[in-house]
C-alpha positions, 0 to 999 in steps of 0.5 A: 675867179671865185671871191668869198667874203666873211663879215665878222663884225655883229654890225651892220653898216658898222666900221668892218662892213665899210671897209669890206664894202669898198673892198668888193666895189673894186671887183668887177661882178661881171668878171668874178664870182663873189660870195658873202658870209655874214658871220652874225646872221649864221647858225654856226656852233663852236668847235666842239674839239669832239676828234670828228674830223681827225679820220676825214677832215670833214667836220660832224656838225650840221649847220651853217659851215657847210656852205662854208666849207663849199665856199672855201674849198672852191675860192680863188681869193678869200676876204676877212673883215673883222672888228677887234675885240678884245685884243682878237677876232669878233667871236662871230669870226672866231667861230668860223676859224675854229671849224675850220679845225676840219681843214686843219685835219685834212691839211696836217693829219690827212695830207690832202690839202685844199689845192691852190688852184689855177690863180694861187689862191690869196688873201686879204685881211681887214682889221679895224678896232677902237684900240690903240694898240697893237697887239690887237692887229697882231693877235688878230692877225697871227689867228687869221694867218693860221687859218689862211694858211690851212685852208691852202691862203699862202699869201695875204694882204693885211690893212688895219685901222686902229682908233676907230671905234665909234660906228661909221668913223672909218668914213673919216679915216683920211686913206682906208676907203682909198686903201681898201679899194686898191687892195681890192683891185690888187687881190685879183690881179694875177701877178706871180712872185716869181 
């Protein structure tokens, strides 16, 4: 299977990158291709909302996303992990949903939606923010579930950690580590609902 994953967090070794961290140990490398995106470190300009894409579904910004939107087009399984901000994604998340306007056109306006491929392409969604409520998981959540569901993600797992603020202090969460790794290992399992 081919995995992507986006770090959104401006940190690096900060809450949000652990947690991705102990996502991917649970994914055998030798067995599945996993392809990281850290957001922070990209050239990737906000949507400009310029109506490009409304006739091709394909975006007319040249940068960074278009080795995004390879990726995405070819994942079987695609990992978000990002900080709360604000009650929201990170901006460095956020950025990279709102180009996905592209897909949104493709998927709505076009009717070619990304195909879901031989192993259902799903979801895994890892939230983390010093808040303690819960609104920020559910605005966060609702904005990573549109974008899920228009790049062709019809099911997706979400694990959220609220209170956790200070850089590192997932690491004494008493279950994300062990809750994260299972995710992990449960996100390429081939299981159907039937």
């Amino acid at each position: 299977m081919k995995i992507i994953a986006f770090h959104g967090s401006p940190r690096v070794d900060g809450n949000s990158h652990i947690l991705l961290k102990e996502v991917l140990k649970a994914i055998d490398k030798s067995q599945h291709k996993i392809q990281l995106f850290r957001l922070n470190e990209m050239n990737i300009r906000p949507c400009q909302n310029c109506g490009g894409c409304e006739e091709t579904g394909l975006c007319v910004v040249k940068d960074d996303m278009g080795e995004v939107y390879d990726a995405i087009r070819e994942a079987d399984r695609v990992i978000v992990a990002s900080p709360i901000f604000f009650f929201g994604l990170s901006a460095q998340t956020k950025i990279m949903i709102d180009r996905c306007q592209a897909f949104w056109c493709e998927k709505y306006l076009l009717k070619r939606p990304i195909p879901e491929g031989p192993y259902r392409r799903k979801g895994l969604l890892l939230l983390v923010g010093g808040t303690k409520k819960e609104i920020g998981i559910e605005c966060g959540g609702a904005t990573a579930t549109a974008f899920f569901r228009t790049i062709s993600v019809q099911e997706h797992e979400t694990l959220s950690f609220l209170g956790i603020d200070k850089k590192g202090a997932i690491l004494d969460h008493p279950t994300a580590l062990n809750e994260v790794y299972k995710a992990g290992g449960k996100l390429i399992t081939l299981k159907t609902n039937h």
